[in-house]
MILUMFI-350684 format. One record per residue (C-alpha): x, y negated, z. Coordinates in steps of 0.05 Angstrom, whole numbers, padded with zeros to 5 digits, always signed. Each point is the difference from the previous one (the first is absolute). Layout:
XYZ/...
***
This chain:
-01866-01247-00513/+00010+00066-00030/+00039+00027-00053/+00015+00070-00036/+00065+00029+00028/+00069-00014-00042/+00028+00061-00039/+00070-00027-00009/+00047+00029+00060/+00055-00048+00026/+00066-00004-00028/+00066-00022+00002/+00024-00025-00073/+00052+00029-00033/+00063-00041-00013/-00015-00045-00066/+00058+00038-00040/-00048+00060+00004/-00054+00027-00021/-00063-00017+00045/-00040+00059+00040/-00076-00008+00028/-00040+00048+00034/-00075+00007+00006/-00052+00044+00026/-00068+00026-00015/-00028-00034+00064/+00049-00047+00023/+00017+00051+00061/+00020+00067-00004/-00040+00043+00042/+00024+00048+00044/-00043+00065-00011/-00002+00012-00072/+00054-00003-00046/+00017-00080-00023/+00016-00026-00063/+00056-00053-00025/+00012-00032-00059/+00068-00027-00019/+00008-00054-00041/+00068-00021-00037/+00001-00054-00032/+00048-00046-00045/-00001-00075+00021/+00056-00015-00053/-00006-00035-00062/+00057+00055-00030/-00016+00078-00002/+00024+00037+00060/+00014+00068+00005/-00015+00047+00057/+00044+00071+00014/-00050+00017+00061/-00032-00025+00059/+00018+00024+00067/-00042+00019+00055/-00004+00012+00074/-00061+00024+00034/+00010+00007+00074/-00025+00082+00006/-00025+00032+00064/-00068-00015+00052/+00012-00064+00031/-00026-00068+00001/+00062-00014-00040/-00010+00052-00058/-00037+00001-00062/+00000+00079-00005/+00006+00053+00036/+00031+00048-00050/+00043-00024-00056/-00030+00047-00049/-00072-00046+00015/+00017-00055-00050/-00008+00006-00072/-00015-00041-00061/-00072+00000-00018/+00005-00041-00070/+00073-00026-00022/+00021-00036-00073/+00025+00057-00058/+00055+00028+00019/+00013-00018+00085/+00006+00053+00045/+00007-00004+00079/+00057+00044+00041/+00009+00007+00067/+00078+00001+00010/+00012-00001+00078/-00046-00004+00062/-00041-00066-00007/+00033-00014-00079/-00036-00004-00066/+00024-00025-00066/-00035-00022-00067/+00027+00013-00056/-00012+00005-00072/+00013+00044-00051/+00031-00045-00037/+00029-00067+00005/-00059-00048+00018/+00002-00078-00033/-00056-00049+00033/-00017-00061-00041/-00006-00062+00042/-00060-00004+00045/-00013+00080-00025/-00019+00033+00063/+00007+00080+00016/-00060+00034+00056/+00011+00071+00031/-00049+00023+00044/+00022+00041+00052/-00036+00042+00037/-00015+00045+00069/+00028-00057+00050/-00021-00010+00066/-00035+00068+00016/+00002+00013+00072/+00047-00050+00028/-00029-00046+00061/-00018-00068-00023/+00055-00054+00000/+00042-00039-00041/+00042+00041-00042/+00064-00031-00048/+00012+00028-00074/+00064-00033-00040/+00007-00004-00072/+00059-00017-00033/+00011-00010-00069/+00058+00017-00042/+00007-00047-00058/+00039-00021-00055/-00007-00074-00043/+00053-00004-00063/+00039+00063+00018/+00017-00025+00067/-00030+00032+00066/-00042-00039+00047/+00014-00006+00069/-00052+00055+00040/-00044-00029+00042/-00045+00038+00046/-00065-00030+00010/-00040+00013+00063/-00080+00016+00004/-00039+00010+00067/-00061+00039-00013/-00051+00006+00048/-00021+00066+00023/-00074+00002+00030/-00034+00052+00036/-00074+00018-00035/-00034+00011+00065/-00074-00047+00010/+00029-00058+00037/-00025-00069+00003/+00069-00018-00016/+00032+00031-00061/+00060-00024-00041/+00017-00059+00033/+00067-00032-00035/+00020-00072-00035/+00010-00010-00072/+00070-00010+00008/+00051+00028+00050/+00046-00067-00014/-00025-00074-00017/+00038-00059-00012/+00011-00055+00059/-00069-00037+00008/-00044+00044-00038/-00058+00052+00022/-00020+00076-00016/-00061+00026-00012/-00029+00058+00054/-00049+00041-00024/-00026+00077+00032/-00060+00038-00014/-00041+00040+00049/-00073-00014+00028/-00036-00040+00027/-00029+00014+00077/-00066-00029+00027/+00016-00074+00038/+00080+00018-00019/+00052-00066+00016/+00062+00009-00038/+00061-00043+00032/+00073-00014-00047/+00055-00011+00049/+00065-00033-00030/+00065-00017+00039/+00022-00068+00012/-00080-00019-00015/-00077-00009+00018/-00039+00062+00012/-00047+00002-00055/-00080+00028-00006/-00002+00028-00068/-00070+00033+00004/-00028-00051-00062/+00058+00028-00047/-00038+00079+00009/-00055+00018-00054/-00049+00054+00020/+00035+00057-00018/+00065-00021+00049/+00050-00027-00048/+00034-00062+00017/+00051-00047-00027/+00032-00066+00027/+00056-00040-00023/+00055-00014+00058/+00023-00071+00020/+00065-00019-00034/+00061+00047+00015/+00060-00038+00030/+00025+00072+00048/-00001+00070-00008/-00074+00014+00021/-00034+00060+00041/-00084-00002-00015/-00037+00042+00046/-00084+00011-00028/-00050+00026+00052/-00078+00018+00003/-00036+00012+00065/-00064+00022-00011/-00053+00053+00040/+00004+00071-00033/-00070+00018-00003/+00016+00085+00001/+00035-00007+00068/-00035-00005+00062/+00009-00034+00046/+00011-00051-00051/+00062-00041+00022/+00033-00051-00048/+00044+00029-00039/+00061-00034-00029/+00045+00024-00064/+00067-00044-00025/+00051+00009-00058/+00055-00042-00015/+00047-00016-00064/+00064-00051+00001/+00028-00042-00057/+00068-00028+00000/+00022-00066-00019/+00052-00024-00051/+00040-00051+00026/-00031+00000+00063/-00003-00052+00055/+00044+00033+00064/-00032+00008+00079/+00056+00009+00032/+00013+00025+00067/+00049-00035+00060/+00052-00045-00031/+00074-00008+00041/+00023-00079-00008/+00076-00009+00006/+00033-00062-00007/-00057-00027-00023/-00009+00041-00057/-00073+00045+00002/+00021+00068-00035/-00055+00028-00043/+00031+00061-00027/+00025+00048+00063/+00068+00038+00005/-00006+00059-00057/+00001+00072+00015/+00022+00062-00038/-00059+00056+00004/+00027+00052-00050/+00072+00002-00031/+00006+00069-00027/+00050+00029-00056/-00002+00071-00037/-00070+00006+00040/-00018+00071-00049/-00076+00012+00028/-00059-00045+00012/-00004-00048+00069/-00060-00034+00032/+00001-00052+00057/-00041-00037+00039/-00007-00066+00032/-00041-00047+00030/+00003-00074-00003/+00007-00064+00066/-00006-00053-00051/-00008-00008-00075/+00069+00005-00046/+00019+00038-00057/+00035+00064-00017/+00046-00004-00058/+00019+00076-00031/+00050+00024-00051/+00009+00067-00022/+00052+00024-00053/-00021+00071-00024/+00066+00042-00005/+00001+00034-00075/-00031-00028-00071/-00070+00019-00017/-00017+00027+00072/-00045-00055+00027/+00004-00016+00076/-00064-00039+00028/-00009-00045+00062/-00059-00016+00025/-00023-00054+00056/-00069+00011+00022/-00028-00051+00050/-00062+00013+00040/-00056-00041+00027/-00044+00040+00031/-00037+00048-00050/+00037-00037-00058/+00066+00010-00035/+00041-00040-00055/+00065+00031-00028/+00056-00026-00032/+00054+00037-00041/+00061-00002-00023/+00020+00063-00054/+00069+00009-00020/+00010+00039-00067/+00075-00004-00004/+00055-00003+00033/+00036-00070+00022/-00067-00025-00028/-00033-00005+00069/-00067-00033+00004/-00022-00049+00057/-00069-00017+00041/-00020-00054+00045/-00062+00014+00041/-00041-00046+00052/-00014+00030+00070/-00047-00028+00048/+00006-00002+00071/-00029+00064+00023/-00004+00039-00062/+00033+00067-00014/+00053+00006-00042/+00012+00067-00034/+00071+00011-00038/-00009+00067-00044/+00042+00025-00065/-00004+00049-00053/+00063+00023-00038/+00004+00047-00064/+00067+00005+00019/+00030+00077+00014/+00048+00057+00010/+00072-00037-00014/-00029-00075-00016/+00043-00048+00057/-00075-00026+00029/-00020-00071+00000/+00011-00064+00042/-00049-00035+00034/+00009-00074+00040/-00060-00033+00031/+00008-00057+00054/-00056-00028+00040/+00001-00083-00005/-00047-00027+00062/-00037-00065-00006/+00020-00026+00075/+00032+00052+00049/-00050+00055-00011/+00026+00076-00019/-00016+00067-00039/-00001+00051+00046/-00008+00082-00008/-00074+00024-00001/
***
């Protein structure tokens, strides 16, 4: 079967308290070699009028697989309502704000368009966070930062293009939809690979033109997909097979657990190994990133504490598998207000530990705790 590709990115919800962010593009993907397009969607889920001061952003800047622009000066609102304007306040920070106090009815919803994303960074999966400053009845609303992971894809003619799920996190037991775009060689087979399951010919699901979409077996585990086509390139002589992959992950919420070697004592079978402290750093004034690679699954479990009101400090947990990354982050915007992230690591995945502090000059710098919990006797150790 076949099916035209989704145009809403994934996303993690804002809290319930808040106002509710969405992001879409033009395509579905955001290519690579021309300029990309967003649109931002805030919306008002409440049956009471809630009032927004701004909306906070964070674009990762520079050229890697990671970034959404190379140069901070790129992005730029293309169409906004009367009276929003976009700054950029520090390195990968924007704000939104109005002119004046903004009111949104319930279920009113607010679209900016921003524009000049994406040009010349390598494809990959790149994070933006949004968080939404709010106010209901007077009172402020607690800030929540909610995640996207757009997917940045490369232009060039490949029988592969685009290749990425509908959503980067399902519930327990159910599926996501994979769709890419490309074409379609002479006599091409196209195999889906899934861990923890069958090895799958998905040649039927391919119209003419090479675009493809399947709907995964129910989700109980973080899952890797790998897609490949062999086929014979007919401009290549001699002509050998030729084979081209791409591969995408989606997490899992509430996930069942593989654990690695578990110690019985006493007759009691430990599940949850011995903790250990990675970071545990105090009055840290510049940015730190760190690397590690997991033995079995666990979890890494981060605070930070940003060290002076109004200066955000941002933590972020990447974890790799393969060619794809997820993120999680925790932003603190004030201080003894520290904010908290709990993120899944599969055995052999890399697990990157970066921040990003506005903090400066005399400001006492931040704290940051993060402690590695092993499912069995597995460890984290340095990349």
């Amino acid at each position: 079967m076949t099916s035209t590709r989704p145009t809403d990115l994934p996303l993690a919800p804002c809290s319930r308290d808040t106002l509710v962010a969405t992001v879409s593009a033009d395509s579905g993907c955001l290519p690579v070699t021309t300029p990309g397009r967003l649109h931002l969607h805030l919306t008002n889920p409440h049956p009471h009028p809630t009032h927004c001061d701004h909306l906070d952003l964070h674009l990762p800047i520079g050229p890697g697989t990671g970034d959404i622009a190379p140069d901070p000066a790129l992005p730029h609102l293309h169409s906004q309502p009367d009276g929003w304007q976009l700054h950029h306040t520090n390195g990968g920070h924007y704000r939104l704000s109005p002119h004046h106090p903004t009111t949104l009815t319930p279920h009113h919803t607010l679209t900016f368009t921003l524009d000049g994303l994406l040009h010349g960074t390598q494809p990959g999966t790149a994070p933006l966070h949004i968080t939404a400053h709010t106010t209901v009845d007077g009172n402020p609303r607690p800030n929540t930062t909610a995640t996207f992971l757009l997917h940045k894809t490369a232009s060039d003619s490949k029988p592969i293009q685009n290749f990425a799920a509908s959503d980067t996190s399902v519930k327990h037991g159910h599926s996501t939809v994979l769709t890419w775009t490309g074409y379609r060689p002479a006599e091409a087979e196209y195999m889906l690979y899934a861990s923890n399951s069958a090895d799958q010919n998905v040649t039927d699901f391919v119209d003419a033109q090479g675009n493809g979409c399947v709907i995964s077996e129910p989700l109980t585990r973080p899952t890797a997909f790998t897609l490949t086509v062999t086929y014979t390139p007919t401009d290549r002589k001699p002509a050998n097979q030729q084979t081209v992959s791409a591969s995408t992950a989606v997490m899992v919420d509430v996930p069942d657990l593989t654990v690695g070697r578990l110690q019985a004592r006493t007759g009691t079978i430990r599940l949850l190994g011995q903790p250990t402290s990675l970071l545990n750093l105090t009055h840290q004034k510049g940015a730190i990133s760190k690397s590690y690679i997991a033995t079995t699954d666990g979890m890494i479990a981060l605070r930070i504490d940003t060290g002076a009101d109004s200066k955000p400090s941002t933590a972020d947990v990447i974890v790799t598998t393969g060619s794809t990354s997820h993120a999680a982050t925790a932003v603190s915007h004030h201080h003894n207000r520290p904010a908290n992230v709990l993120a899944p690591v599969l055995q052999g995945c890399r697990a990157d530990i970066t921040t990003k502090t506005e903090l400066a000059g005399t400001d006492p710098g931040y704290s940051l705790h993060a402690t590695w919990f092993p499912m069995g006797t597995g460890t984290l150790t340095p990349d």
